[in-house]
N, C-alpha and C positions, 0 to 999 in steps of 0.2 A: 447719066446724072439725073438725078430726081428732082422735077419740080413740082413745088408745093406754093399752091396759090391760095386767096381766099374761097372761091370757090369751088377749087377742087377737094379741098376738107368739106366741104359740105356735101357735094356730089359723092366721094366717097367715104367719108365719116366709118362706115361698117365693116370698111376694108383694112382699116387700122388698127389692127390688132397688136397686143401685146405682151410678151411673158409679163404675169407677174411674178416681182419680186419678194422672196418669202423675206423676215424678218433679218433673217441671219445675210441674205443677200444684201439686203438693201443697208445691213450695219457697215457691212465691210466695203461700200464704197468712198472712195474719196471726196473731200470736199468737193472737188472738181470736176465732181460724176454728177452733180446737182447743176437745177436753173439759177437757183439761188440759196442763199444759206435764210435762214431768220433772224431775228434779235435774240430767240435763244440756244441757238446752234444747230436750230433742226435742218438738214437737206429737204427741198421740195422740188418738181419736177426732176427724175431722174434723166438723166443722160447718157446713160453708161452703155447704149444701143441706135442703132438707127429707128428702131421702133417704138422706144419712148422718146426720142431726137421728135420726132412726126406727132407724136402726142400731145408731148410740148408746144409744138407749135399749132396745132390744134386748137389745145386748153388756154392760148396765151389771155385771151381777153377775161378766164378767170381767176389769171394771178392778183393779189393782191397790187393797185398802183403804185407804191411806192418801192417793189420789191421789182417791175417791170423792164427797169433799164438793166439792171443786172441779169434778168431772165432774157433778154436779146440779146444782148453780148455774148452769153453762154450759149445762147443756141446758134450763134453766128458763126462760133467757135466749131461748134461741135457740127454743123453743118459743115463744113469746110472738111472737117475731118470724114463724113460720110459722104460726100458726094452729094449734098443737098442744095440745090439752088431756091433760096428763099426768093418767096415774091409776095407776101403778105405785106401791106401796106400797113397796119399796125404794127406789126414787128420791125419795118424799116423805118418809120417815122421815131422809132426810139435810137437808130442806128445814123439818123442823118450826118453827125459828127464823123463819122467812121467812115462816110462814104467814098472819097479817095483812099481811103486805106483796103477799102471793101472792093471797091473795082478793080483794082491793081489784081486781084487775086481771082479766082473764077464768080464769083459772082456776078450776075447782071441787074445790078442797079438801075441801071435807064428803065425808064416805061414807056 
């Protein structure tokens, strides 16, 4: 299991590498491949990987705020599905509500 802290994005930031996504990849994702949708239908933060999963949570403090609680739910998600144990305290403070539902599951919420 991978943990990703605030600090350890920092420490390794260079290590984070990612396919990009050409055009045609990035149409044919599902809503659900995204952090979040926009007001006009655009996908933003892709998810479709564990290494834009890590990106994401990376980039989290440059999503737009009002777009943020939807982008932690999505990475909460999609963490679960790769093996990612979130400890970013920004992105857990958008999750507080979820937190018995979030422990129940592999994640470690305690600090």
């Amino acid at each position: 299991m991978s943990i990703i802290t605030d600090s350890s994005i920092r420490k390794h930031r260079e290590t984070l590498v990612e396919k990009k996504l050409t055009a045609d990849e990035r149409k044919n994702l599902s809503k659900e491949d995204f952090g979040y949708i926009d007001e006009k239908g655009e996908g933003h933060y892709p998810l479709n990987d564990k290494n834009h999963l890590m990106t994401a949570i990376r980039m989290f403090n440059a999503c737009p705020p009002k777009y943020r609680k939807d982008l932690a739910n999505n990475i909460a998600r999609r963490a679960k599905d790769y093996h990612v144990n979130i400890k970013s305290e920004e992105i857990l403070s958008y999750l507080e509500e979820r937190r018995e539902e979030l422990k129940e599951s592999f994640f470690n919420l305690t600090q």
